[in-house]
N, C-alpha and C positions, 0 to 999 in steps of 0.2 A: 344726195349727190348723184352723177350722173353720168355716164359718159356718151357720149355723142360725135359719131360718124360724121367728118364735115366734109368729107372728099374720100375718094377711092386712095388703099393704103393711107389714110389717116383719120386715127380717132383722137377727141381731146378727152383727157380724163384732167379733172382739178384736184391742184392740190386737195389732203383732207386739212383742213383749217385745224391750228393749234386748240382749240376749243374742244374738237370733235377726236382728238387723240385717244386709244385704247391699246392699252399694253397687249393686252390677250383675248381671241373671238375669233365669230366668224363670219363670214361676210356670204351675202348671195347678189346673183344679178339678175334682175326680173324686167321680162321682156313683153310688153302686151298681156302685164298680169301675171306671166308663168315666169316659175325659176329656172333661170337657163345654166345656173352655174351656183356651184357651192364650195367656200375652199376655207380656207382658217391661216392666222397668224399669231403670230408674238410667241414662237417655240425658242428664236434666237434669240442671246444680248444683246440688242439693237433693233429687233424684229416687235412692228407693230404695222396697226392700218395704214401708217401714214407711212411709212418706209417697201410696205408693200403693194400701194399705191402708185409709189414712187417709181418702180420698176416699171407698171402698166403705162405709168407717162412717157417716159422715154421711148415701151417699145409703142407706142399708140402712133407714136410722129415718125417713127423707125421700122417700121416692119423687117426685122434682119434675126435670122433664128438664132441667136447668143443663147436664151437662157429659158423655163418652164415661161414666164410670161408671155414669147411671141407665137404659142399658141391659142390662147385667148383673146388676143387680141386678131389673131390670124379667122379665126374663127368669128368673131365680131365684125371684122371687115366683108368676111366673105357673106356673112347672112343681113346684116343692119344696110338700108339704104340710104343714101347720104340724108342726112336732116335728123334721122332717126337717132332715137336714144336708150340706155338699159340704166335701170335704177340699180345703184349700189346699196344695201342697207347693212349695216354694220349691228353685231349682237355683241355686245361683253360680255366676258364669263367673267364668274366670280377670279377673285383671287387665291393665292395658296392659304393655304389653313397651317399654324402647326397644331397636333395635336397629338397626347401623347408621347412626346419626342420626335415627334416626326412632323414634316410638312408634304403637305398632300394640297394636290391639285387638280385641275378638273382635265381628264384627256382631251385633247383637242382633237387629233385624228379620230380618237371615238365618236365623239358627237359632230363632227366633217360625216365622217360616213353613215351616222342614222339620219342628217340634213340629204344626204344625197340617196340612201333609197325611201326617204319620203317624198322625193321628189323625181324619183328615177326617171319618170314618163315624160318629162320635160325638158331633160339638160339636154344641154348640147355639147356640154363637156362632163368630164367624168374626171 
C-alpha cells in the first residue's frame, strides 16, 4: 500500500482492502528505502489497520489539525513532492494467549518503541 502526494495539502492514502485487515500490529512508512515512521494499532474495540488508516484518509484530503493523524500527514505534505510516494507495510503480532488463567498479550507500545530506536536515524516522526 501506499500513499501518494498528488498536489500540495493533499495526499491519497487507499482504503486497506477487507483481505488485508489486522486486528493488532504495527505499521511503518518507508521512504527511498528508509523508515520514516513507526506507530502501532488495534489497542482499541474498534481499533485496527484499516480503521487507522481510515483517519489518514480523511486528514490526507483535509489537512486541518482535529486529531494525532494531521501531523503525519502534515509532515508528508511538507517533505514528499507531488507524484512522490511512502510505502505502508503492516506487521501482525501474534494474538492474546490465555495461559495459566490468564490471557496475555504481546505490548504494542513496547515493540512501537524498539521499531523506532532501530530506526531512530531515519524518522521523521517520533
Amino acid at each position: 500500500m501506499y500513499i501518494t502526494k498528488i498536489e500540495e495539502g493533499k495526499l491519497e492514502v487507499p482504503p486497506v482492502p477487507k483481505e488485508n485487515i489486522i486486528k493488532r500490529g504495527l505499521y511503518t512508512l518507508v521512504y527511498k528505502g528508509k523508515v520514516i515512521k513507526v506507530g502501532c494499532f488495534g489497542e482499541g474495540v474498534f481499533s485496527n489497520n484499516k480503521t487507522r488508516f481510515s483517519s489518514y484518509r480523511n486528514m490526507g484530503m483535509n489537512l486541518v489539525p482535529v486529531n494525532g493523524s494531521y501531523k503525519t500527514m502534515k509532515v508528508l505534505n511538507e517533505n514528499l513532492k507531488v507524484g512522490e510516494k511512502v510505502e505502508v507495510i503492516f506487521k501482525k503480532l501474534p494474538t492474546d494467549v490465555y495461559m495459566d488463567g490468564f490471557w496475555w498479550k504481546v505490548d504494542l507500545y513496547r515493540e512501537e518503541d524498539e521499531l523506532k530506536k532501530e530506526f531512530k536515524d531515519s524518522l521523521w516522526l517520533t
